[in-house]
C-alpha positions as a Markdown table, in Angstrom:
| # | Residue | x | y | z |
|---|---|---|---|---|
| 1 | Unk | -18.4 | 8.8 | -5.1 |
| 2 | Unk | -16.7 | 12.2 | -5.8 |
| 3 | Unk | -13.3 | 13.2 | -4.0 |
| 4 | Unk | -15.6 | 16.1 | -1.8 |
| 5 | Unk | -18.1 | 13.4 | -0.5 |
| 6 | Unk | -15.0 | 11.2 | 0.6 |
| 7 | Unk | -13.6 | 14.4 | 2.1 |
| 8 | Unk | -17.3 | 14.4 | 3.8 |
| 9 | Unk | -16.7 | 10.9 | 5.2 |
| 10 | Unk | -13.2 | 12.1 | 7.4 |
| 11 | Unk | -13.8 | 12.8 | 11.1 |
| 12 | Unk | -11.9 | 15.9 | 12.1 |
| 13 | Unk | -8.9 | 14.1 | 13.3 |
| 14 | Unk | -8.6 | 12.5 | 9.7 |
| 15 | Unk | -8.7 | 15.9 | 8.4 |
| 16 | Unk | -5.8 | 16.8 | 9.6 |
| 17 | Unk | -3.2 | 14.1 | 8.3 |
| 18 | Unk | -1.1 | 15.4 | 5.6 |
| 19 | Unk | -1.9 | 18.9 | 6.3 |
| 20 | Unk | 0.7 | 21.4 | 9.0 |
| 21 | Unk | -1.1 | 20.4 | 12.0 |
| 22 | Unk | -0.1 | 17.0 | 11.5 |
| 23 | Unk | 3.5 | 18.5 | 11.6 |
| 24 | Unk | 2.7 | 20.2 | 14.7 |
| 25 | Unk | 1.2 | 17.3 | 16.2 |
| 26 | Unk | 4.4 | 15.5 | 15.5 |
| 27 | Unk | 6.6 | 18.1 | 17.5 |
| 28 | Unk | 3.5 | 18.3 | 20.4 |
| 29 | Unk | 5.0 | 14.8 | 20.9 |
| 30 | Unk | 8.4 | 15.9 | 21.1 |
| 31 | Unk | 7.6 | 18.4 | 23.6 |
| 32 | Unk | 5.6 | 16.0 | 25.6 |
| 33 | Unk | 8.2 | 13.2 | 26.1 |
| 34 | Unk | 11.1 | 16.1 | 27.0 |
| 35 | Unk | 9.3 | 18.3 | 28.9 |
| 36 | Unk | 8.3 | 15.8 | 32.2 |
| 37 | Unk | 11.9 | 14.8 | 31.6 |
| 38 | Unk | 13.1 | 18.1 | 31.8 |
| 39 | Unk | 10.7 | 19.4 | 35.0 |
| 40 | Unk | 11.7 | 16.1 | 37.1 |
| 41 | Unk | 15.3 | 16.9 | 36.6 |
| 42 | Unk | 15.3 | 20.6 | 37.6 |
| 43 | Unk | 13.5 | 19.5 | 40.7 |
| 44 | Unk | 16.6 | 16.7 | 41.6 |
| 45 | Unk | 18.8 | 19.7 | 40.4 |
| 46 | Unk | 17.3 | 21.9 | 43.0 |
| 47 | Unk | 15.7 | 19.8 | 45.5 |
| 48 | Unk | 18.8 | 17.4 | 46.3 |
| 49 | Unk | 16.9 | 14.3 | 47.5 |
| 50 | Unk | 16.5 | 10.9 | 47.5 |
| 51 | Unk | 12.7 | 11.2 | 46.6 |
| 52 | Unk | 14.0 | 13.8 | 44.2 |
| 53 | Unk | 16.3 | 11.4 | 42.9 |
| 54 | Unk | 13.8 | 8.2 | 42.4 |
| 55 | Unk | 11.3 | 10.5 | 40.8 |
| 56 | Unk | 14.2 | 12.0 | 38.2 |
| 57 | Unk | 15.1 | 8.1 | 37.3 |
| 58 | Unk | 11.3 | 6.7 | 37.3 |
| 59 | Unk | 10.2 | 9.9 | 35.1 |
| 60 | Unk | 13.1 | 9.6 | 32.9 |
| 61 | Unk | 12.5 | 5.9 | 32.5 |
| 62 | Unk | 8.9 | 6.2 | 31.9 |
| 63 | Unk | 9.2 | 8.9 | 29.7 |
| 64 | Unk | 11.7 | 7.5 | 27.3 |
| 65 | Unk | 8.5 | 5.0 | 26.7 |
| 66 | Unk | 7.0 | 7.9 | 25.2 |
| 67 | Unk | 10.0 | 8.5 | 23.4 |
| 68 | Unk | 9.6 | 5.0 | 22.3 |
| 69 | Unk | 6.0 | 5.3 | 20.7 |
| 70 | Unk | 7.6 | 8.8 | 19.3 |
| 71 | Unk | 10.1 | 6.3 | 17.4 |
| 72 | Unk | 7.3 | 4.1 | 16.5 |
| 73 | Unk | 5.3 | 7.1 | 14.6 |
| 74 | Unk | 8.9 | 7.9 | 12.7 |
| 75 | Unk | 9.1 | 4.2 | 11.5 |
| 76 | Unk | 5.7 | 4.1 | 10.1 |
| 77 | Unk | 7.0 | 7.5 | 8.6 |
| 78 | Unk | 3.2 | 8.7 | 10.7 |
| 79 | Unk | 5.0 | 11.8 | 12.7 |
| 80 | Unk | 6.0 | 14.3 | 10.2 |
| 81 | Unk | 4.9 | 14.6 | 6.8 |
| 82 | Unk | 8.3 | 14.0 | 5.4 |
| 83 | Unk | 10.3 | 10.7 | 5.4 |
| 84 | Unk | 13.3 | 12.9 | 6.1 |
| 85 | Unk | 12.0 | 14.3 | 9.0 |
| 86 | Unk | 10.4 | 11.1 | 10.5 |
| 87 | Unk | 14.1 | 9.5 | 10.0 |
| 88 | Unk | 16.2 | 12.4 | 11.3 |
| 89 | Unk | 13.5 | 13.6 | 14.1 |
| 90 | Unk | 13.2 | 10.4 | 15.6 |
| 91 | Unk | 16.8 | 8.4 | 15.0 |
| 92 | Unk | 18.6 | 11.7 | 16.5 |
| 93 | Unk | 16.3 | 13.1 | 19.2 |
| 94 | Unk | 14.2 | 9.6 | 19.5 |
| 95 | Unk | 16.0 | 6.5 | 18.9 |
| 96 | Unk | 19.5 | 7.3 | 19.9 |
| 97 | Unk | 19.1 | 9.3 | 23.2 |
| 98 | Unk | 17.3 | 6.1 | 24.7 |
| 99 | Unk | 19.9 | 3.7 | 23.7 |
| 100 | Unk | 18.3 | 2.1 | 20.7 |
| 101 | Unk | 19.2 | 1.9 | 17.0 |
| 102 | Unk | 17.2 | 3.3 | 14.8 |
| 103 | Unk | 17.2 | 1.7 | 11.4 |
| 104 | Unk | 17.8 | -1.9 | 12.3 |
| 105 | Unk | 14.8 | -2.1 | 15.3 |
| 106 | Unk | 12.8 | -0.6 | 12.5 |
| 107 | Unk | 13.5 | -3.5 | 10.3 |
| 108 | Unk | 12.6 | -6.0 | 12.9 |
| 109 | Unk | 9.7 | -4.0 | 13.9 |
| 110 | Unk | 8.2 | -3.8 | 10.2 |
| 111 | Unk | 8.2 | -7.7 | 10.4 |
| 112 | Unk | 6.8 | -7.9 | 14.0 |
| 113 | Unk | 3.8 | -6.0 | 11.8 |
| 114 | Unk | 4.1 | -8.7 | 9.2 |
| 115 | Unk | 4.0 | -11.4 | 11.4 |
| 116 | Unk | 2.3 | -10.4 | 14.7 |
| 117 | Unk | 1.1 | -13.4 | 17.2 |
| 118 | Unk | 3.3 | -15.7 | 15.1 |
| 119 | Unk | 6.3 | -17.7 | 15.4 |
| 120 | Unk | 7.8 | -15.6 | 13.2 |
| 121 | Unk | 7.2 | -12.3 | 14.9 |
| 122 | Unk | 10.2 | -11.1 | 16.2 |
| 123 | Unk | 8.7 | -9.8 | 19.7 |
| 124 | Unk | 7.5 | -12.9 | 20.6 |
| 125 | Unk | 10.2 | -13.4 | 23.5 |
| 126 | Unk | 8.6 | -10.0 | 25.0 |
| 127 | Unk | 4.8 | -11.3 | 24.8 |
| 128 | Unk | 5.4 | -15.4 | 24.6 |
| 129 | Unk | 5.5 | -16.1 | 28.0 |
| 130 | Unk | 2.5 | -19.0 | 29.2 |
| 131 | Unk | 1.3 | -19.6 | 32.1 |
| 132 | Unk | 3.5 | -22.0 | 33.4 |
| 133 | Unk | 6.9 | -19.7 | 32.6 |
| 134 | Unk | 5.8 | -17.3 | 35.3 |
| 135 | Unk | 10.0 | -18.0 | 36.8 |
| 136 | Unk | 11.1 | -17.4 | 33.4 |
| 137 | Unk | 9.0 | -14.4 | 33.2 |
| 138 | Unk | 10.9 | -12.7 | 36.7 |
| 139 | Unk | 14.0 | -13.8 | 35.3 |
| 140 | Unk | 14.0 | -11.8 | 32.1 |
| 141 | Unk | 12.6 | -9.1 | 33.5 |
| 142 | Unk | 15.3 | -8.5 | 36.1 |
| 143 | Unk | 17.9 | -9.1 | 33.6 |
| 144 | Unk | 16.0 | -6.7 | 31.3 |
| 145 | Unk | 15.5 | -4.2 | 34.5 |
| 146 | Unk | 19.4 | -4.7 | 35.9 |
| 147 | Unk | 20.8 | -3.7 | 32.4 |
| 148 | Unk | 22.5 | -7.2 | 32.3 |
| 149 | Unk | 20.2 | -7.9 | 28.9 |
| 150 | Unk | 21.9 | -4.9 | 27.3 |
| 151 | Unk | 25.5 | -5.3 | 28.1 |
| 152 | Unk | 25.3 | -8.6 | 27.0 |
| 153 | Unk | 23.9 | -7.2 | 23.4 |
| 154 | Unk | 27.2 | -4.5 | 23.4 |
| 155 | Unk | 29.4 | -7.0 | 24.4 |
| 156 | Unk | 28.6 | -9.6 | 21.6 |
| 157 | Unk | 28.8 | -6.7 | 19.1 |
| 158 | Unk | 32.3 | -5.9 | 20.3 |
| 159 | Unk | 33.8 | -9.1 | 20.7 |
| 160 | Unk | 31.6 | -10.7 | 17.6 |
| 161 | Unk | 30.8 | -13.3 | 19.1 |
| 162 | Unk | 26.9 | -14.6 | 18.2 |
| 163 | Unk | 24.0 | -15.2 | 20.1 |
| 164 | Unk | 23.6 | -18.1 | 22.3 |
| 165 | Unk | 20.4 | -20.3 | 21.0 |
| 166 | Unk | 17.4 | -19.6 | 23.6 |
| 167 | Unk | 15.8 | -22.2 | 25.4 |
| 168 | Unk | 13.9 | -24.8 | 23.4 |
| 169 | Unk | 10.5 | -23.2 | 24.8 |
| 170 | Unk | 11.4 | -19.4 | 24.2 |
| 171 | Unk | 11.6 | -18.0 | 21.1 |
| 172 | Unk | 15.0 | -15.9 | 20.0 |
| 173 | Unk | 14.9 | -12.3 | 20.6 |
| 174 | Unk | 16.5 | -10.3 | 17.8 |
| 175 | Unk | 20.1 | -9.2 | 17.5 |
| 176 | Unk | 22.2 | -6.8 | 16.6 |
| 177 | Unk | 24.4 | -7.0 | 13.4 |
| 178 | Unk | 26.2 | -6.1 | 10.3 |
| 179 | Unk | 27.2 | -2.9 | 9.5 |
| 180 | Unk | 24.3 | -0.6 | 10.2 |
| 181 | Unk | 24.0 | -1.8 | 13.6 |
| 182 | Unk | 28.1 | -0.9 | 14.4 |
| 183 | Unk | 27.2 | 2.5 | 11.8 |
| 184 | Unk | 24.2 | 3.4 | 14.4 |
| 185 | Unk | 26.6 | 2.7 | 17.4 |
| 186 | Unk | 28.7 | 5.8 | 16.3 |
| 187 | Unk | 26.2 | 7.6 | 15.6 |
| 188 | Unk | 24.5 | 6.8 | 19.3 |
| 189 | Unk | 27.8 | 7.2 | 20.7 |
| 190 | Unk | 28.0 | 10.7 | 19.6 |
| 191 | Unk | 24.2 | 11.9 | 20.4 |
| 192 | Unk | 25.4 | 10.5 | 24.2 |
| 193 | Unk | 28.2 | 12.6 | 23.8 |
| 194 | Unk | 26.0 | 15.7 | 23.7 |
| 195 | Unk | 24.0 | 14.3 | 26.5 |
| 196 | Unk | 26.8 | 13.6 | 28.7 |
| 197 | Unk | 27.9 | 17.2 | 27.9 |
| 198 | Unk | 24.5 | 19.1 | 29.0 |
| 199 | Unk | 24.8 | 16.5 | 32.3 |
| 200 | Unk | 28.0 | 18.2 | 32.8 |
| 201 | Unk | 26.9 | 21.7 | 32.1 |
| 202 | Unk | 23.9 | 21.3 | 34.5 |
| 203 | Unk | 23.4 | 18.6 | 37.3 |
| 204 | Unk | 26.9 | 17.4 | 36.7 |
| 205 | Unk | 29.0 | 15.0 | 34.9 |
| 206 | Unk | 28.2 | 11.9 | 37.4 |
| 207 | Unk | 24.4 | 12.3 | 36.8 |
| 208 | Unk | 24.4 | 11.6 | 33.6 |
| 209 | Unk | 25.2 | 7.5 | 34.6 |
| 210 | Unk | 22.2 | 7.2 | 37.4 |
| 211 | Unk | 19.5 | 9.3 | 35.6 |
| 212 | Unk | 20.0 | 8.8 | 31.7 |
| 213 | Unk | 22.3 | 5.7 | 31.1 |
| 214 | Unk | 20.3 | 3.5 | 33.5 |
| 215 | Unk | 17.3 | 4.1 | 32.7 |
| 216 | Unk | 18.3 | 4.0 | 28.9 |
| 217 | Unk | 19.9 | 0.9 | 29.2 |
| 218 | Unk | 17.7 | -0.7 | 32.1 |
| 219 | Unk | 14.4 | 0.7 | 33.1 |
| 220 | Unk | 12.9 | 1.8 | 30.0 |
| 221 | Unk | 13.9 | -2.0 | 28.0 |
| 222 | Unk | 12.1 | -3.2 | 31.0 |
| 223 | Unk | 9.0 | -0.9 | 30.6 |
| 224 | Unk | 9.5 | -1.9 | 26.9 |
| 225 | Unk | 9.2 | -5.3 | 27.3 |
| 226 | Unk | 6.1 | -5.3 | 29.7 |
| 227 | Unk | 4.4 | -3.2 | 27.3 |
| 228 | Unk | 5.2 | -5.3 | 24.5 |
| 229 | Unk | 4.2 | -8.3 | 26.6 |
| 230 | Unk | 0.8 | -6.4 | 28.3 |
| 231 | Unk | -0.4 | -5.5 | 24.5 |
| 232 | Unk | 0.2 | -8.6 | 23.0 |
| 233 | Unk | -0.7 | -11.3 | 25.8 |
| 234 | Unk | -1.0 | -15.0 | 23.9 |
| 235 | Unk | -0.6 | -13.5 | 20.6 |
| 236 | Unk | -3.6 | -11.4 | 20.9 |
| 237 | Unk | -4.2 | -7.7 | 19.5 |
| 238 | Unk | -5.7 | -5.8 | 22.4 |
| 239 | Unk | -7.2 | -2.6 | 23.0 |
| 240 | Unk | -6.4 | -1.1 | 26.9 |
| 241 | Unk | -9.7 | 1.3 | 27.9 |
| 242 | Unk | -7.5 | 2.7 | 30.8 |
| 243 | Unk | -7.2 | 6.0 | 32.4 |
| 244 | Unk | -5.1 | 8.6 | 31.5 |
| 245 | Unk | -2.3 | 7.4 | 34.0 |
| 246 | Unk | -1.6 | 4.4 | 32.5 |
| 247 | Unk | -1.7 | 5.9 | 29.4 |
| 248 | Unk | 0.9 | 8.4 | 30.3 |
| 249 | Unk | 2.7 | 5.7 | 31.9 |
| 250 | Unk | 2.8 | 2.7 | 29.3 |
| 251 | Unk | -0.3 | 3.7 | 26.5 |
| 252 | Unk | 1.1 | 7.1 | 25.8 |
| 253 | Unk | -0.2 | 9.1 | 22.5 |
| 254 | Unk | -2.6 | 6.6 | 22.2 |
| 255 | Unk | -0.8 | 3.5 | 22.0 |
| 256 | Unk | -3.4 | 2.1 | 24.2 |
| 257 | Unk | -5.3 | 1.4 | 21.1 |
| 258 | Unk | -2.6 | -0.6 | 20.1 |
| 259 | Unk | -4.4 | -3.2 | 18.3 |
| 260 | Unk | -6.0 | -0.4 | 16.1 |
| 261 | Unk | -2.7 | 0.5 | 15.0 |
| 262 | Unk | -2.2 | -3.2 | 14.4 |
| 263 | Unk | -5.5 | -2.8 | 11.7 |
| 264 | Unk | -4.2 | 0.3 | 10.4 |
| 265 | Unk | -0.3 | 0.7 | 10.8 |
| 266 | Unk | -0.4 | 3.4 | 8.1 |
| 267 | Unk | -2.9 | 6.0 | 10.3 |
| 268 | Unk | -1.1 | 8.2 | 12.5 |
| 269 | Unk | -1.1 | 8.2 | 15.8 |
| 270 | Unk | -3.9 | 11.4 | 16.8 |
| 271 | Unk | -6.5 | 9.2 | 14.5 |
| 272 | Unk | -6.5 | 6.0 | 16.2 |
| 273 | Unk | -9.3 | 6.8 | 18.3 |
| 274 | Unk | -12.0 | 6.9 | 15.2 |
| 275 | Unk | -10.6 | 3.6 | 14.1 |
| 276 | Unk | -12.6 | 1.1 | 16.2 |
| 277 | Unk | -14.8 | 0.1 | 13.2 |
| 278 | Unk | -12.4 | -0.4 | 10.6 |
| 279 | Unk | -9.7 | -1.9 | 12.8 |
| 280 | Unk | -12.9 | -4.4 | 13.4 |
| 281 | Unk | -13.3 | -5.0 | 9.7 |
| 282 | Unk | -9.7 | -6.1 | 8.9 |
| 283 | Unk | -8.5 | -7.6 | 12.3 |
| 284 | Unk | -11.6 | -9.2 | 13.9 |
| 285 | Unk | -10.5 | -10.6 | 16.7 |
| 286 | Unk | -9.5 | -7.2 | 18.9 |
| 287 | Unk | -9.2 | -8.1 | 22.4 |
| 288 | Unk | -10.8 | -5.3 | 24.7 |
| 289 | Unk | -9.5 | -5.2 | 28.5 |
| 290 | Unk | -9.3 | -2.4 | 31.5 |
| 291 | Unk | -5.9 | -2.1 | 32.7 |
| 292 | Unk | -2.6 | -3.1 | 32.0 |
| 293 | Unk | -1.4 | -3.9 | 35.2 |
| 294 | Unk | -4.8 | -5.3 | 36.3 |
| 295 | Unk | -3.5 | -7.9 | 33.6 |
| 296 | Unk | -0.4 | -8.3 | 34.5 |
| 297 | Unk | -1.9 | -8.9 | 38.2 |
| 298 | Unk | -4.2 | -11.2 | 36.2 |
| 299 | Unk | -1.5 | -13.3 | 34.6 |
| 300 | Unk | 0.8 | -13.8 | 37.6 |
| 301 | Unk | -2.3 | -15.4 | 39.4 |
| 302 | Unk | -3.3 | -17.3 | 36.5 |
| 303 | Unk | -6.6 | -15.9 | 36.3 |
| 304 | Unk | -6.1 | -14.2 | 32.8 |
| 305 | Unk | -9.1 | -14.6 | 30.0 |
| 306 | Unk | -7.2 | -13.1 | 26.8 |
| 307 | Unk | -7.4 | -16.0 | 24.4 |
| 308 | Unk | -4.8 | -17.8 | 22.7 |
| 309 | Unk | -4.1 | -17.2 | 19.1 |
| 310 | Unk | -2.8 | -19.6 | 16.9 |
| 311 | Unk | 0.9 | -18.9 | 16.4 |
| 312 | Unk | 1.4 | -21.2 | 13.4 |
| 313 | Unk | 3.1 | -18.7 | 10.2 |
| 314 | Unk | 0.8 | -17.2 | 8.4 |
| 315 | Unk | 0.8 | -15.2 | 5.1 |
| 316 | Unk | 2.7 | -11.9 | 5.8 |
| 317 | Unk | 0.6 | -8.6 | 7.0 |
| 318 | Unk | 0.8 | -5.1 | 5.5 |
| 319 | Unk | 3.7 | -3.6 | 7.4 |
| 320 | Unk | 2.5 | -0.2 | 7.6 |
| 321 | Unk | 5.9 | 0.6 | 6.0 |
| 322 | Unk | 5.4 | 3.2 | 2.7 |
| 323 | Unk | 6.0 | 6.8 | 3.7 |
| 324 | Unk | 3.5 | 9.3 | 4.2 |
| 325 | Unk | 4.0 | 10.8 | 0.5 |
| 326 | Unk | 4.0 | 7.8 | -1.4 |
| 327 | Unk | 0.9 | 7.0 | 0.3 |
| 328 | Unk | -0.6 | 9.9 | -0.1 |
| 329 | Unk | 0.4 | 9.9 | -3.9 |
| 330 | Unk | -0.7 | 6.1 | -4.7 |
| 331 | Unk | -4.7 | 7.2 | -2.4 |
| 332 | Unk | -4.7 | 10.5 | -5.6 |
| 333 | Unk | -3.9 | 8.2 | -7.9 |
| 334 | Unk | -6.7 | 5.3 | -6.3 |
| 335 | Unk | -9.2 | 8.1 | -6.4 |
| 336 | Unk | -8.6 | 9.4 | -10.0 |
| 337 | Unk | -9.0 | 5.5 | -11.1 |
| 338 | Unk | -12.2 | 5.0 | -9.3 |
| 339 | Unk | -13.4 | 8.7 | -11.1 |
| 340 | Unk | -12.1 | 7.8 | -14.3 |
| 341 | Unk | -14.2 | 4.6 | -14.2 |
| 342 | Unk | -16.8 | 5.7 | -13.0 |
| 343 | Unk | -17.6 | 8.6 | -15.6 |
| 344 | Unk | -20.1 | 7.7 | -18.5 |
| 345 | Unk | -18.1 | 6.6 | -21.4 |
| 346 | Unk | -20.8 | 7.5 | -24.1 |
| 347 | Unk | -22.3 | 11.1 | -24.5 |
| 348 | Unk | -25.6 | 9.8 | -23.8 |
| 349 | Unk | -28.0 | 11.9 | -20.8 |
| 350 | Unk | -27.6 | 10.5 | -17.7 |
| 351 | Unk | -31.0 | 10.8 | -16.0 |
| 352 | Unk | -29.8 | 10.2 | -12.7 |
């Protein structure tokens, strides 16, 4: 098959990867995770209120998911074109502003790729919750949602002191350590620095605790980890056909299709929704369900149908983890291979 009937083959949305609208699309996501961010503070800024005020935090929160999934793209070098970009882009105006390191969750998240459903997936104490650990279940989540989960992270960093062992029925959640993680502190420190500065310049010095640190440190883990736990319920991969305010709220630039990405970690995020037959191909077992919290309703009742995979190890999964240009470079060299083999290799007419 010649390079210009594969071309054929690409939906529009494929079309545009490598090219400058897939640049663009990268900063449309930008725009989209500040710009709610932005509006809801001007409003508290203006409109002094307590509803004001809950609004700012919940849209902050919310919205640093969506700078979360922004992350994500960078990781999987998906957003920009260029590795450099996807690094600086989304550890500097991603990663850091939302209190989260950049280079070591990217590690951990390559392997939660690798191993996904597992015992050796490193999310597993987000998503590994059974039915009968519904108290366990509350407790993380108000330590996640009351900041206590995070300090506790800092604090061990600081004083180097390790991890206590988790509970023989919960897996270990990962940590932070070594020198990039105290590196990517710095560096945190100083984009919070700039933060705390614009807080100052605008709302206020004191606002900067109640409507960015909080919900950087508290409500958006939490939203985190019940995503994380929603997408991934028994080990599963699972596909959320939701509306579009749960996907603003948790499934933002379509990570509602979650287990697609799963499939195809390597396809950026504005093609994920042609990937339904292909994800299909490679990871049979997609789980399809409505709503995100009609499952989270669903599992506190212990009603839920999501089947249980097997989480023995398995043989490591493609990570999704080359960057865009060495991709692209090893898919022209794939292509010329297949041409090259495929042209006659004797001067003889080819009738057909």
């Amino acid at each position: 098959m010649s390079s210009d009937a594969k071309a054929s083959d690409k939906t529009f949305r494929e079309r545009l990867v490598g090219t400058l609208a897939h640049d663009l699309l990268g900063v449309w996501m930008l725009a989209w995770c500040y710009a709610p961010i932005v509006a809801a503070l001007w409003a508290f800024h203006h409109y002094r209120s307590v509803p004001t005020f809950l609004l700012a935090v919940l849209v902050v929160g919310f919205r640093m998911n969506g700078l979360f999934v922004l992350v994500h793209e960078s990781w999987h070098f998906n957003m920009f074109r260029s590795r450099k970009w996807n690094e600086w882009i989304g550890s500097a105006l991603g990663s850091y502003p939302i209190v989260m390191p950049y280079f070591q969750d990217r590690n951990t998240h390559w392997n939660h790729h690798r191993y996904v459903g597992t015992l050796r997936d490193p999310d597993a104490w987000a998503w590994d919750f059974g039915d009968t650990q519904k108290k366990v279940f509350y407790r993380e989540m108000f330590r996640v949602v009351s900041g206590l989960a995070y300090a506790e992270r800092i604090l061990r960093i600081v004083l180097r002191r390790p991890a206590p062992p988790p509970p023989a029925d919960r897996p270990p959640r990962p940590v932070l350590e070594g020198a990039m993680a105290k590196k990517e502190i710095l560096r945190l420190a100083v984009v919070h620095g700039v933060i705390f500065l614009v807080f100052a310049k605008t709302l206020g010095w004191f606002w900067y605790f109640p409507l960015w640190l909080y919900p950087g440190l508290a409500l958006f883990p939490a939203v985190t980890m019940l995503r994380e736990f929603l997408e991934h319920r028994r080990g599963a991969l699972i596909v959320y056909e939701t509306g579009p305010i749960e996907r603003f709220l948790l499934g933002c630039f379509n990570f509602h299709l979650h287990a697609y990405h799963h499939a195809h970690a390597s396809a950026p995020w504005f093609t994920l929704p042609d990937m339904r037959e292909r994800a299909h191909k490679k990871a049979p077992g997609i789980v399809y369900l409505p709503s995100y919290f009609g499952e989270l309703l669903r599992y506190l009742r212990g009603t839920s149908t999501v089947p249980a995979r097997a989480t023995v190890d398995t043989a490591p999964m493609p990570a999704g983890d080359v960057p865009f240009a060495v991709r692209a470079k090893a898919a022209a060299s794939a292509r010329a291979d297949a041409e090259t083999s495929a042209a006659p290799t004797t001067t003889e007419t080819n009738d057909d």
